[in-house]
C-alpha positions as CSV (number, residue, x, y, z in Angstrom):
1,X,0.0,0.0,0.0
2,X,1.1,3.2,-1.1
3,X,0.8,6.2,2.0
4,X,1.9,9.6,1.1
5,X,0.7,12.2,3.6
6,X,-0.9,15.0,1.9
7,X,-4.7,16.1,2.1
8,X,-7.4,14.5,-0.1
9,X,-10.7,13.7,-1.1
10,X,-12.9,11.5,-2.6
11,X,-15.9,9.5,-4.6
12,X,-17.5,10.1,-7.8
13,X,-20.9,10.7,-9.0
14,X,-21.9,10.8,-12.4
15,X,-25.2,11.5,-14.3
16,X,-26.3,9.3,-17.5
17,X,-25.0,10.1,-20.9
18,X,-27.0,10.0,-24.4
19,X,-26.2,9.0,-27.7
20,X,-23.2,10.9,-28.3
21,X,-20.0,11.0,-31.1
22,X,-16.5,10.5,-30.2
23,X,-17.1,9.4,-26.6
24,X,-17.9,13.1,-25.8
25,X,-22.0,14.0,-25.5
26,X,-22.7,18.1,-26.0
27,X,-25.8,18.5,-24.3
28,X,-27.7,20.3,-26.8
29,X,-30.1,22.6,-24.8
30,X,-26.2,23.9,-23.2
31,X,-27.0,26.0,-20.9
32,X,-26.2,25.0,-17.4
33,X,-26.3,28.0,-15.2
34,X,-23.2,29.4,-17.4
35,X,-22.5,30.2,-21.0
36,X,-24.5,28.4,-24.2
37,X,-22.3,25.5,-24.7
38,X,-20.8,26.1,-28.6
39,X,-20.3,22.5,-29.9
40,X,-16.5,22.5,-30.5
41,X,-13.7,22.5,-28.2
42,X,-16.0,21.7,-25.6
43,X,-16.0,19.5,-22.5
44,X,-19.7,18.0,-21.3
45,X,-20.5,18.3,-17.5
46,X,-23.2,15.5,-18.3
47,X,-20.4,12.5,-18.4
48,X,-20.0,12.3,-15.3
49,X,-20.5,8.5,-14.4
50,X,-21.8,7.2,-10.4
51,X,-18.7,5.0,-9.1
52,X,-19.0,2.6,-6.7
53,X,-17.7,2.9,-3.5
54,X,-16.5,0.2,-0.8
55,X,-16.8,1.8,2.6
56,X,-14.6,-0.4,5.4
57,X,-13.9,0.2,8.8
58,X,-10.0,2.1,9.1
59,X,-8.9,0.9,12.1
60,X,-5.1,1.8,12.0
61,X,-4.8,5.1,11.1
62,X,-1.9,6.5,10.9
63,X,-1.3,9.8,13.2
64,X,1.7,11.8,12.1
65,X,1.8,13.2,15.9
66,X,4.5,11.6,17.8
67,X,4.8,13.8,20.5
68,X,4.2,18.3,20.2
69,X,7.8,18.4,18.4
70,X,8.3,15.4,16.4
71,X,5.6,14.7,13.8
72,X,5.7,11.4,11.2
73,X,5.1,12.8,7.7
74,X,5.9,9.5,5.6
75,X,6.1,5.7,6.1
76,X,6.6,2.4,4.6
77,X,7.4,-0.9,5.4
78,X,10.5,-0.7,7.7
79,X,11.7,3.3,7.1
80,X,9.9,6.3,8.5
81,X,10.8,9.9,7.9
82,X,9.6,12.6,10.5
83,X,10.6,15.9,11.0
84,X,11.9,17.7,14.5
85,X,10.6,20.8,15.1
86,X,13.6,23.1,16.6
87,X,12.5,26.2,18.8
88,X,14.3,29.2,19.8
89,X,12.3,29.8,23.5
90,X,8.7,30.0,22.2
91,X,9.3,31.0,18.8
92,X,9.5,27.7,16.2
93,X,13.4,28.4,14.3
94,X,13.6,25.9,12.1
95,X,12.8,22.1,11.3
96,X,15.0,19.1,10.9
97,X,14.2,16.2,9.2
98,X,15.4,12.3,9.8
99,X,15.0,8.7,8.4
100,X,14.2,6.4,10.7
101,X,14.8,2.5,9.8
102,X,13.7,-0.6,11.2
103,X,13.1,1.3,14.8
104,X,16.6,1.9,15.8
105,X,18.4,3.7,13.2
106,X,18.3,7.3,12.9
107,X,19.9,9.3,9.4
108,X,19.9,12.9,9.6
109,X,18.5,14.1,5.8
110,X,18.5,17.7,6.3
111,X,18.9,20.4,9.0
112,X,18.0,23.8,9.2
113,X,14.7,23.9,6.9
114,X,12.8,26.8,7.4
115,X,9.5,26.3,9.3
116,X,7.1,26.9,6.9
117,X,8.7,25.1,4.1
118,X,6.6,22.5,2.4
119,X,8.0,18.9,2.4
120,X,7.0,16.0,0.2
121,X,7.8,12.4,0.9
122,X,7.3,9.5,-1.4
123,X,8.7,6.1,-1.5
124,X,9.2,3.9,-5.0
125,X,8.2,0.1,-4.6
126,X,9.4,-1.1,-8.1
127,X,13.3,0.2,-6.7
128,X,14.3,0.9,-3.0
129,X,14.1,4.6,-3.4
130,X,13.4,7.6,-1.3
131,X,12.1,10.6,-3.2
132,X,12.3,14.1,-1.3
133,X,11.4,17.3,-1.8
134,X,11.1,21.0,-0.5
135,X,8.7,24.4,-1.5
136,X,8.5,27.6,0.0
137,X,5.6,29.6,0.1
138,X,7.1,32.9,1.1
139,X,9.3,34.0,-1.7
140,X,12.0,35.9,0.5
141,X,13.1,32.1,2.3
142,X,12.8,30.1,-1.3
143,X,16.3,28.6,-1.5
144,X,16.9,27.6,-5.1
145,X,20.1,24.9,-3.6
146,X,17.1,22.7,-2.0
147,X,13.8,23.9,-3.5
148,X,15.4,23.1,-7.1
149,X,15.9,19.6,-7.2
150,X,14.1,16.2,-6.1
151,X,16.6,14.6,-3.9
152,X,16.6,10.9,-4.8
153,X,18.0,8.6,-1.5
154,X,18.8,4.9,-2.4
155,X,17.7,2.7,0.1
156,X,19.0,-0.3,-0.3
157,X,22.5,1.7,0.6
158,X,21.2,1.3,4.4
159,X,22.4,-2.1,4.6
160,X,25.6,-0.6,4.9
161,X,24.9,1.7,7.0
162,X,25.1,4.3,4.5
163,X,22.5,6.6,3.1
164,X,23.3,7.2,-0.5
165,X,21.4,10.6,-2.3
166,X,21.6,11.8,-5.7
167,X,19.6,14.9,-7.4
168,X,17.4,16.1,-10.0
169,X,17.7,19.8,-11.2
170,X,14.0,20.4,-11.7
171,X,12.7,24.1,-11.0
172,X,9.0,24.7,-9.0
173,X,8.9,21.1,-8.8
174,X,7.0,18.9,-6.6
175,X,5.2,15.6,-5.8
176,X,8.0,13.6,-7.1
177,X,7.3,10.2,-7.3
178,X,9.6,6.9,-8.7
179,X,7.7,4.2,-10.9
180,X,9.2,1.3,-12.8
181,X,12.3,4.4,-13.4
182,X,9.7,6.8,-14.5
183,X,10.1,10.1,-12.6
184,X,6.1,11.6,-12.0
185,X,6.0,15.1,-10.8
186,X,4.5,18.3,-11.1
187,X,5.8,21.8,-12.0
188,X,4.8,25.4,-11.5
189,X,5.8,27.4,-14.9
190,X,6.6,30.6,-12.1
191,X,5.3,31.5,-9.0
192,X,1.9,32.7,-8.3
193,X,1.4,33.8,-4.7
194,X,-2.3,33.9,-5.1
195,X,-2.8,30.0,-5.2
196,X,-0.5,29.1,-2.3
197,X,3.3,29.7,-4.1
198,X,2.9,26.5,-6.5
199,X,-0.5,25.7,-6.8
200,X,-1.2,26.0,-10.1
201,X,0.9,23.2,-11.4
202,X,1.1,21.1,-14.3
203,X,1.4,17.4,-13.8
204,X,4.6,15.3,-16.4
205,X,6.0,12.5,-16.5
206,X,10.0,11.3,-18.2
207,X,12.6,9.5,-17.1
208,X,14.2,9.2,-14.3
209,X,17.3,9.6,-15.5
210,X,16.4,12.1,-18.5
211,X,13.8,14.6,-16.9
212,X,14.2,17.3,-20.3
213,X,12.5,14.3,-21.7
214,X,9.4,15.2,-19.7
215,X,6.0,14.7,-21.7
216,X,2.6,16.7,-20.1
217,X,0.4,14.4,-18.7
218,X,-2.6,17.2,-17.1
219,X,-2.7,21.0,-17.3
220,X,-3.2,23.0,-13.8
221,X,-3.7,19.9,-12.0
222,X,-2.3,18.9,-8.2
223,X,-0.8,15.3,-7.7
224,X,-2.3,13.6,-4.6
225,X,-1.4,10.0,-5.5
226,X,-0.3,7.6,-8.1
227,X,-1.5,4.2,-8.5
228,X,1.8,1.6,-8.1
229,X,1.4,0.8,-11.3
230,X,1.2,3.9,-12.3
231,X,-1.3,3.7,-15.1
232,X,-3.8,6.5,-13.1
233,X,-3.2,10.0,-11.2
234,X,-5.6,11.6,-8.4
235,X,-5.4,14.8,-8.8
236,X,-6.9,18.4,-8.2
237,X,-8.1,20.7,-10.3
238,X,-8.6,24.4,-8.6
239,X,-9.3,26.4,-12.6
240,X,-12.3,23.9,-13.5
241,X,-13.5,22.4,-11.0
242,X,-15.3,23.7,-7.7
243,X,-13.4,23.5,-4.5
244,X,-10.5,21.8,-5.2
245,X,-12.8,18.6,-6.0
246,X,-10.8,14.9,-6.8
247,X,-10.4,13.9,-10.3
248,X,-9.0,10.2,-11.8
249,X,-6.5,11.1,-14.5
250,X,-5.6,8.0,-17.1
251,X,-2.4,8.5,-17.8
252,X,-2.1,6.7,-21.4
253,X,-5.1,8.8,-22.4
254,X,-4.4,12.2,-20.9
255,X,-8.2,12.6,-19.7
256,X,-10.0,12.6,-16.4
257,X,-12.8,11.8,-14.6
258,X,-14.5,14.1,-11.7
259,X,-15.0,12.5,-8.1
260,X,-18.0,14.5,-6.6
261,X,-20.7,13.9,-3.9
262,X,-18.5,14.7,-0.4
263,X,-15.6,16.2,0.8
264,X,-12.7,14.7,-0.7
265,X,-10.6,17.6,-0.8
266,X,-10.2,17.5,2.9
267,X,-9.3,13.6,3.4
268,X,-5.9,11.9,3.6
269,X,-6.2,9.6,0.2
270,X,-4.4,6.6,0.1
271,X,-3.8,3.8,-2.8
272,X,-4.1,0.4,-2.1
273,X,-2.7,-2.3,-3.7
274,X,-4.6,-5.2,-2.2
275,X,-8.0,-3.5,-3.5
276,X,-6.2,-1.8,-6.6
277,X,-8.4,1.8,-5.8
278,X,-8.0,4.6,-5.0
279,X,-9.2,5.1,-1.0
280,X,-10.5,8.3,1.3
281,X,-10.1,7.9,4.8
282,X,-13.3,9.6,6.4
283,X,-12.4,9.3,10.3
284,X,-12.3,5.4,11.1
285,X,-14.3,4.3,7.7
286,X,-11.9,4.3,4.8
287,X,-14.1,5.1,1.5
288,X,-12.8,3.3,-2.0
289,X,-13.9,4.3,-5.1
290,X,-13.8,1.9,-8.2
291,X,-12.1,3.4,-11.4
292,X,-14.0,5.1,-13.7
293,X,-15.2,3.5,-17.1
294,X,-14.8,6.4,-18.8
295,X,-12.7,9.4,-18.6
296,X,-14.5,12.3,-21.2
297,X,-12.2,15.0,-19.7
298,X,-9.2,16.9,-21.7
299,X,-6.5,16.6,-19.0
300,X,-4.6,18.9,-21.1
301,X,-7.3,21.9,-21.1
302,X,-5.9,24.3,-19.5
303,X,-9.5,25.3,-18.5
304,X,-12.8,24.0,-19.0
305,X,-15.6,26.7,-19.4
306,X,-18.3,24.9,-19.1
307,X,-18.3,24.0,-15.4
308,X,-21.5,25.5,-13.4
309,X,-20.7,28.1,-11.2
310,X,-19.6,27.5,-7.1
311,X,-23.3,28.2,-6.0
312,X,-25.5,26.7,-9.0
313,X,-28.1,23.8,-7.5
314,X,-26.3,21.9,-10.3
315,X,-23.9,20.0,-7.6
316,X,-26.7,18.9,-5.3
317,X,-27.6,15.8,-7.3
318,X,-24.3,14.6,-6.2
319,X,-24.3,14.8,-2.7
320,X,-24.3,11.7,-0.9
321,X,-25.6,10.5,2.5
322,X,-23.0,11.4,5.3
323,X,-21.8,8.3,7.1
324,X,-22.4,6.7,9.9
């Protein structure tokens, strides 16, 4: 099972489609709340399937609070890296971050990181990798010598006693992520301090050892998880769709499909191999949602215009019952 600890969100409702050409329906009274739909480069909000969901109880969930300083922000099997907060009387200085394996031995992976920088942790099961790296919100502490690269840690190194790092020059980068020596990750063309520093990313994929050979996989999209196999992307979308909401990208296809009906946004999402979905963990239920059959979506849109507006009633078919 694949953890990776950043917020997420979940399940997808869809409505019926009609007879339609190219896999695409235009709905041809197109009006929606928004614009009249013009029957060309356009995306229908009517393909949205209903996905079935597995709800199971979540009985081991994983807190990232080991005590008020030390907080777990990654795990697998026997190697977990947490970060030490370091304070100056009161007043968080600075945060330093460790690799813990098998329970006893602790590698120092970086020192002095400034408080507020944002650190993302994924681990690659088709090669004993570590894959690490750093944002900045706050343009006067970016630091282009750490938030530059993805800093790639072999594991298997540890048997030794050593832990081995190499890096990849890769600018506004983040959500790196190692399968079958396939470097995933997503990339902010510049900074926009309006959407959180990086927000407004674009999601590629090349290899790991040639990342100018990098191919667009989704436009303005956020990476939340990978499946292992690395055949589909959860992602979110803050230019097209409303709050942040989950999508399913298909890789091989470039296209998506929309997750609506709770709030997904706001749950830890994990990917499980043992049940091959995608899963929401909604206090101790964990939610799965089966893939979609379809994915009518241009990932590479940079923007889809025909999306209701925030307040229309047109969301409210998809709300599900809240659990129990």
């Amino acid at each position: 099972m694949i953890q990776v600890f950043i917020i997420s969100s979940l399940l997808c409702t869809m409505c019926s489609s009609q007879n339609n050409t190219n896999g695409l329906k235009l709905q041809e009274d197109a009006v929606l709340a928004i614009d009249t739909i013009s029957a060309q480069n356009e995306h229908p909000v009517d393909n949205i399937e209903i996905i079935k969901e597995t709800i199971a109880p979540f009985v081991q969930h994983p807190t990232s609070i080991i005590n008020d300083d030390v907080h777990r922000i990654g795990f697998y099997k026997d190697y977990i890296v947490y970060e030490k907060l370091i304070r100056k009387g009161e007043e968080l200085d600075s945060i330093e971050l460790y690799l813990n394996y098998k329970k006893t031995d602790n590698y120092i992976i970086r020192k002095s990181i400034y408080s507020d920088k944002t650190i993302h942790v994924s681990f690659s099961e088709t090669t004993p990798l570590m894959i690490i790296n750093y944002l900045d919100f706050r343009p006067e502490y970016y630091d282009s010598a750490i938030d530059d690269y993805f800093w790639i840690y072999n594991l298997d190194s540890l048997a030794n006693g050593i832990l081995h790092k190499d890096s990849i020059y890769c600018k506004y980068c983040s959500d790196g992520y190692v399968i079958n020596d396939k470097l995933f990750f997503a990339r902010s063309n510049e900074r926009d301090d309006f959407y959180d520093g990086f927000a407004l990313s674009d999601i590629y994929v090349a290899p790991l050892d040639h990342i100018e050979d990098s191919v667009a996989i989704a436009r303005k999209f956020r990476i939340r998880a990978i499946s292992s196999d690395g055949k589909y992307i959860l992602a979110q979308n803050k230019n097209t769709i409303r709050n942040w909401s989950c999508a399913i990208i298909n890789v091989e296809q470039k296209k998506y499909q929309v997750l609506l009906g709770r709030d997904y946004h706001a749950r830890q999402v994990i990917y499980s191999d043992e049940e091959r979905k995608f899963g929401f963990i909604f206090g101790e239920k964990i939610v799965y949602v089966d893939m979609p059959q379809t994915f009518p979506f241009d990932a590479l849109e940079k923007r889809n215009i025909f999306w209701p507006r925030p307040k229309g009633d047109w969301y409210k078919k998809f709300e599900k019952q809240p659990l129990e």
